[in-house]
N, C-alpha and C positions, 0 to 999 in steps of 0.2 A: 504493500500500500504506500502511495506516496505520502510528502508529509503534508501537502498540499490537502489531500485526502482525508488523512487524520485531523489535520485543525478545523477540517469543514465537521467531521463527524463530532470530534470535542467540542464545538461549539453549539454544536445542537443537543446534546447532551445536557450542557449547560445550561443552555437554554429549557428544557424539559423539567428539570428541577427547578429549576426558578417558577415555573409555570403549577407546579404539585404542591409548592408548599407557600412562595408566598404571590402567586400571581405574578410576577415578573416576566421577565424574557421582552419581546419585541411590542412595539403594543400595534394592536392589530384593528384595523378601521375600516368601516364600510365605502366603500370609494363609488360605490353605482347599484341598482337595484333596476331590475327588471322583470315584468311579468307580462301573461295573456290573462287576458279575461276567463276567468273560471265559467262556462258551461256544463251542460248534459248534453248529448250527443253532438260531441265537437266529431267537425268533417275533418279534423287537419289531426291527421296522424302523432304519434311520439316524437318524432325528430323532428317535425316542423312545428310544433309547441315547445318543445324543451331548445331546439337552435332561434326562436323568434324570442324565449325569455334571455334568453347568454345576450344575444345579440344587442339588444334592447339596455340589458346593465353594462355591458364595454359601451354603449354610445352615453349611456349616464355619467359615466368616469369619465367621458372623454377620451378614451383611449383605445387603439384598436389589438385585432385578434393575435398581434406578435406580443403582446406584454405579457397576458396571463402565462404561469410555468405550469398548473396544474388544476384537473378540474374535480369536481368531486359530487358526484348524482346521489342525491336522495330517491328511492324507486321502490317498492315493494311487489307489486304483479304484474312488470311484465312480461316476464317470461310467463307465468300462468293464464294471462288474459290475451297479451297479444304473439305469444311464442317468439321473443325478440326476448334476449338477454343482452349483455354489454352494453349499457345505457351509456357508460362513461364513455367509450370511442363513438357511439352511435352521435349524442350530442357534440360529443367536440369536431366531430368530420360535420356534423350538420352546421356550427358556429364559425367555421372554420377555424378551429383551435390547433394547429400542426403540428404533430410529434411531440407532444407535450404528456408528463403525468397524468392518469385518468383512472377513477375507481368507482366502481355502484357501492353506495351505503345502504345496508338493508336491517332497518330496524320497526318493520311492518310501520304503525304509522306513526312510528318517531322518525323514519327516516331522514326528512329535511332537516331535522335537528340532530341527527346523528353527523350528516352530511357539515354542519353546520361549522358541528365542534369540531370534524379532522380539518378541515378550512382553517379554524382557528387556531389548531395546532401545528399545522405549517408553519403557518405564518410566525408564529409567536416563537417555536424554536428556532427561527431562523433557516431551516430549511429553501423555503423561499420566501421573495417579498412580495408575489401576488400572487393570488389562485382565485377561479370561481367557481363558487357553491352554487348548485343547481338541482331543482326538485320537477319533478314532471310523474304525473300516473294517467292514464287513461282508465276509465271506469263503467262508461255506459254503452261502448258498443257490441257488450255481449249483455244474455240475458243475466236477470238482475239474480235467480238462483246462484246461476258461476260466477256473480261477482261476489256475492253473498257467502257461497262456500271458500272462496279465494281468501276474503277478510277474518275467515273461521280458521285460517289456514297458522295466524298469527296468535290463537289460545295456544295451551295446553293440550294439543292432537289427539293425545291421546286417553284423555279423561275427558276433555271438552269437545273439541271440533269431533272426533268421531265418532258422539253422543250426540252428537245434534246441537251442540251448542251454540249463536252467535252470537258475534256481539253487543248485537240488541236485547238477548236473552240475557247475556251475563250481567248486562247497565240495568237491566229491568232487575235481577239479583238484587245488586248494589242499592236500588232506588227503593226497592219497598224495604232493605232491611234497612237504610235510614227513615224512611215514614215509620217505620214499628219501635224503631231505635229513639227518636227524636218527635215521636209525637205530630211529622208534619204530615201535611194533607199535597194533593197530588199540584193544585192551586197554588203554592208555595212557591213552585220552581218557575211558574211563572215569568217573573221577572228576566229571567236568564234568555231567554228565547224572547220576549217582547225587546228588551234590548237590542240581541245581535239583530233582529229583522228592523228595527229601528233608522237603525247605522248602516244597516247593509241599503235600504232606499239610496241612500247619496252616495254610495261607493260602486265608481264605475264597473270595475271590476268585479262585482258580486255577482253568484248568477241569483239568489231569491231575492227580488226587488216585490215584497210583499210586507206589507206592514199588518200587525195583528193584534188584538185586543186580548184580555184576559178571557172574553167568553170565544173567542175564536179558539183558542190557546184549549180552553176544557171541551170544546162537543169535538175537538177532533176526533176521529179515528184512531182506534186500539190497535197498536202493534204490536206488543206485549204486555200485558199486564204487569207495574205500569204505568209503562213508556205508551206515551200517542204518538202522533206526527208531529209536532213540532216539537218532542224531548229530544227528537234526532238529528243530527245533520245528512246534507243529501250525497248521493252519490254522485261526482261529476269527474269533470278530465278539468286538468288544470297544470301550468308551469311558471315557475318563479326561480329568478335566481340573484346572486349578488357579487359583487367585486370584492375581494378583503386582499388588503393591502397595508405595509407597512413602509411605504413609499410616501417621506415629507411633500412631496412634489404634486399625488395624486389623491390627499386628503379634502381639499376646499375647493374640488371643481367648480368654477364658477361664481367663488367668492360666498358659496355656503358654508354652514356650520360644519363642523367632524366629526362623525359617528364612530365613537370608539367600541367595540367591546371590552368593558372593564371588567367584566367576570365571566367564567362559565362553569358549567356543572352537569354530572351528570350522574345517576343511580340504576340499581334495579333491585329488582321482588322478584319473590317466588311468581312462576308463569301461571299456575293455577291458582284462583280464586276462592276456591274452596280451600285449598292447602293453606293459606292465612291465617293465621292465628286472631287477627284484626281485619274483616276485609273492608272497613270503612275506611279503614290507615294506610295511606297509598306512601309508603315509605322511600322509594325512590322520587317521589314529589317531593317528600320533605329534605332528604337530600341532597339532590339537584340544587333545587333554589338558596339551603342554606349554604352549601358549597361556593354555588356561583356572586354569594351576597357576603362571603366569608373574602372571596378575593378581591371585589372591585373593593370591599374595606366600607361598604353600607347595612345599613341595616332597613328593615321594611318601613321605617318613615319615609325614608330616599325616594319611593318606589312613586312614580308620576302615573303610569298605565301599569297593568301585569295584564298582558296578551294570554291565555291564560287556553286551554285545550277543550273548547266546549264541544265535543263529538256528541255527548247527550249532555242533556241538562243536568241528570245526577254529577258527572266529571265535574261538571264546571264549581258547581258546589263545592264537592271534594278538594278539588285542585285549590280552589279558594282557600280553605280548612286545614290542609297538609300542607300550601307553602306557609302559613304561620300567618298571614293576613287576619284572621279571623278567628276566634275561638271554635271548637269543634261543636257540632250544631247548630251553629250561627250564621253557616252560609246564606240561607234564605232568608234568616231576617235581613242580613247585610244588603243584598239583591234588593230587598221590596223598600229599604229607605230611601233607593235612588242611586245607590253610593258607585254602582259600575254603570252610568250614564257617563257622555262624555262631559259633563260639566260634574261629575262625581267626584267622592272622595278618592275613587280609587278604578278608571275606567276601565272596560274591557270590551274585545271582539268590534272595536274602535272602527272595522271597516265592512262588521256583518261576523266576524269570526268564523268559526265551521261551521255554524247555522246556518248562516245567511249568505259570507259572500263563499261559500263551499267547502268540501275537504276531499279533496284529489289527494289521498292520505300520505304517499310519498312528496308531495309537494309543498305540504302543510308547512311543517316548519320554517323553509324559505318564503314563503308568500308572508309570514308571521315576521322575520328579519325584516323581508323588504317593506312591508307595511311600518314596522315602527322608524325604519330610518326617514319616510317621509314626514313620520310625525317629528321625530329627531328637528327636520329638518326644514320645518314648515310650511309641507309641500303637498299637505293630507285636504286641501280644499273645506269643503261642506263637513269634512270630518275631523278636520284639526281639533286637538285637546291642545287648549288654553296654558303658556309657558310652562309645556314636557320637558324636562330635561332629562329625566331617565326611566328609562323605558327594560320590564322585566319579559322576557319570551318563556315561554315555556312549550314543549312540544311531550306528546306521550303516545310509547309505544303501546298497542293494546291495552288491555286495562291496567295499567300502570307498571307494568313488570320492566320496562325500559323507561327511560324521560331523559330530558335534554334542557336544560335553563342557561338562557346566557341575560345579560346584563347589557343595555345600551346605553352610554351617555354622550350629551352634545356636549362637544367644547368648540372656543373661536381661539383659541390661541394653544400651541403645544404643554401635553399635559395637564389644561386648567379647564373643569369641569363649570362648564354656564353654572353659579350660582346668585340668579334673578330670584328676586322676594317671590316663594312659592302663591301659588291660587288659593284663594280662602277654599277652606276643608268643611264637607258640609257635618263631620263630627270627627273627634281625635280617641272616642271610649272603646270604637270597635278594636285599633292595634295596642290599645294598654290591657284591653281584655285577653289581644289573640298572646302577649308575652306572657301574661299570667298563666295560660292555660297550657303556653309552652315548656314554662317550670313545674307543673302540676303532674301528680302520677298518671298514669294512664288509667283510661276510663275503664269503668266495669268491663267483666265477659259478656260479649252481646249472646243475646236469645237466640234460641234454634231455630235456623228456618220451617216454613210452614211445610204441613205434611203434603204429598204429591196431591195435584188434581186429577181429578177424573173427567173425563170427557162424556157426554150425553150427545149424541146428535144423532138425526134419522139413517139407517142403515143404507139409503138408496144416495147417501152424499159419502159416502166414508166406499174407499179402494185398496184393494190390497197390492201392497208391494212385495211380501215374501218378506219372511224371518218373525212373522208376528209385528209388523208396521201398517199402521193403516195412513193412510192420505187423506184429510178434510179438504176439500176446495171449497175456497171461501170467498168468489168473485167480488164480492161487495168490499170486500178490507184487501181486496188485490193482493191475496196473500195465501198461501200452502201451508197447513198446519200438519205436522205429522204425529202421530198418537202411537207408543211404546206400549202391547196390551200387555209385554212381560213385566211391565214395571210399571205400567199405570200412569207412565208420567208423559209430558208434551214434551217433548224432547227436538223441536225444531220449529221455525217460524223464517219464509223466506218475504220478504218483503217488498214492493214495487212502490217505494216513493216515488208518488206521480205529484 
């Protein structure tokens, strides 16, 4: 080895420690962000969505396709949906990226925030001075079963997904044993979903541009008991990507603020749900965020937005109550004071979130980067939150068993963090309650789930499929139930969010 060689490799070493213990190394800044518009039956393939999001964030940096050293794809199906793997050469020959580093991150729908942090970690140990993060899924041009078995593909396989479990099934889990847990009623989570479709109206890029009331929100449609239609986010195709760079040169294109990443973090949990000793306790959320709030050197006052992973309503809760924002069962009171509006104490889903402006699951997390750097950066229109200066991401893999948190803050001059007289706070008892309850034991053993259901329907609607499974079709809830008679239990629900 040369010695050329070895001081390149000592120095990122060096770099890597610095980065484990106290945040150090290179500091690493969003220099461009670029996206398509999230739809449902997008006409325009994987590579000409994922090379029109690259694209898009080199022209926001002002820089063209020779600078980036390395690219890095958030992607979870598709090889299973579109029988295309290699997403990282697929995009970079589409953006024209030439002979450059290229890898898929596959952390089912943490991916764009897994993709996020090895970005981050480039960049930071000095490896290179630029790379781009990129997130791209397609989702609806297959039928909504194989997309459905696809996102089943990301539980525990083998207790869950080939029990019939999905992810709607599992959040419906999670959602009644907080209503049994916490006393709340279905109306509660309301807020979370009136919000994102709120914000998603004025954000171009959203695809649900539907605004909804509380009684819209309750006569919907049962998906799983339970989860309606708007606890869920929809299925759609979407690409988002962003420039990180550690290049003085390529930080204030155009005479804008600097989006730093000043922390990042990341966890995991056990992959089944049942396996938990606590399933309310999403312990790589708490993780992650403490982690990534441990390096930028803030604590949850700091926090201006926390972009937060509302796949269902129950998440978003959670996610709220395990980063430490919030006392545990207090998510939904927090939600229904106002407090995640963007004139809130503490906004979220600032541009529709996965409710509203989508989640093309692999692309989530970078759509979530490049959303907060325009708030960063003033550039959020009809959706700008009122003097953000730091901005919290979070992204999660399945039901929490993976997660990714980084940290955004604006500065106007190197290394000094915009500190402008913060927005009146519409109350300060919710984060003195969430540290209380952070020093406090852990709550009681929760109660046993309820005993299986039994199904009753007419025998001329019910098919047999072989092994003792019968098939309910149920045209009016656009949806496949299937019924286990060795166990009594439902064991499957495929869903057609129309």
């Amino acid at each position: 080895m040369s010695l050329r060689g070895a001081r390149t490799i000592s120095s990122a070493l060096r770099g890597t420690r610095c980065i484990s213990s106290a945040g150090g190394g290179h500091p690493v800044y969003i220099a461009g962000q670029g996206l398509v518009n999230v739809t449902r039956k997008q006409n325009q393939g994987l590579a000409v969505m994922g090379g029109d999001a690259i694209k898009n964030a080199l022209k926001d940096a002002g820089i063209d396709a020779s600078v980036p050293q390395a690219l890095y794809v958030g992607n979870m199906m598709s090889g299973m949906l579109s029988s295309q793997q290699h997403m990282g050469a697929l995009l970079a020959n589409a953006a024209g990226l030439d002979n450059i580093e290229c890898a898929t991150v596959e952390a089912c729908c943490g991916s764009g925030g897994g993709a996020l942090r090895w970005g981050y970690m480039a960049v930071a140990s000095g490896i290179y001075h630029t790379v781009v993060v990129a997130g791209v899924e397609q989702m609806t041009h297959t039928e909504t079963a194989t997309t459905t078995l696809g996102l089943a593909t990301a539980s525990d396989w083998a207790t869950e997904g080939s029990k019939g479990a999905t992810f709607v099934s599992l959040n419906g889990i999670l959602m009644d044993l907080y209503m049994k847990t916490y006393g709340t009623k279905h109306a509660d989570f309301a807020q979370f979903a009136l919000t994102a479709h709120e914000n998603g109206m004025t954000a171009e890029h959203a695809t649900l541009k539907k605004k909804i009331d509380l009684e819209t929100y309750e006569k919907a449609r049962m998906i799983t008991d339970p989860i309606q239609l708007f606890d869920a986010s929809p299925m759609c195709d979407g690409a988002a990507a962003v420039v990180l760079t550690s290049r003085p040169d390529l930080i204030r294109h155009n005479g804008r603020a600097a989006v730093r990443i000043a922390g990042s973090g990341a966890g995991s949990d056990l992959l089944a749900v049942a396996d938990r000793p606590e399933p309310l306790r999403l312990r790589a959320v708490e993780k992650s965020a403490a982690d990534a709030l441990k390096q930028a050197k803030m604590g949850h006052k700091d926090i201006d937005i926390f972009e937060l992973h509302d796949a269902y309503s129950i998440m978003a809760c959670l996610s709220l109550e395990n980063a430490g924002f919030v006392p545990r069962g207090e998510g939904t009171h927090f939600a229904k004071s106002g407090g995640l509006k963007l004139d809130g104490e503490l906004p979220m889903a600032t541009f529709g979130g996965l409710k509203a402006r989508g989640h093309p699951v692999g692309a989530t997390g970078v759509y979530q980067a490049a959303e907060m750097a325009m708030q960063l950066t003033g550039r959020a229109g009809a959706n700008q939150v009122n003097d953000v200066e730091v901005a919290m991401i979070q992204n999660i893999g399945g039901s929490g068993a993976s997660v990714f948190a980084q940290i955004l803050v604006k500065e106007r001059s190197s290394n000094r963090i915009v500190r402008s007289r913060k927005r009146e706070r519409a109350s300060t008892r919710w984060r003195a309650a969430a540290a209380a309850t952070a020093a406090a034991d852990a709550p009681p053993p929760l109660p046993p789930p309820p005993p299986p259901v039994a199904f009753l329907v007419p025998a001329a609607r019910l098919r047999s499929t072989g092994a003792g499974v019968l098939q309910l079709k149920t045209n009016e809830m656009q949806s496949v139930v299937c019924v286990d008679l060795h166990r009594n239990t439902h064991i499957q629900t495929y869903v057609n969010h129309a």
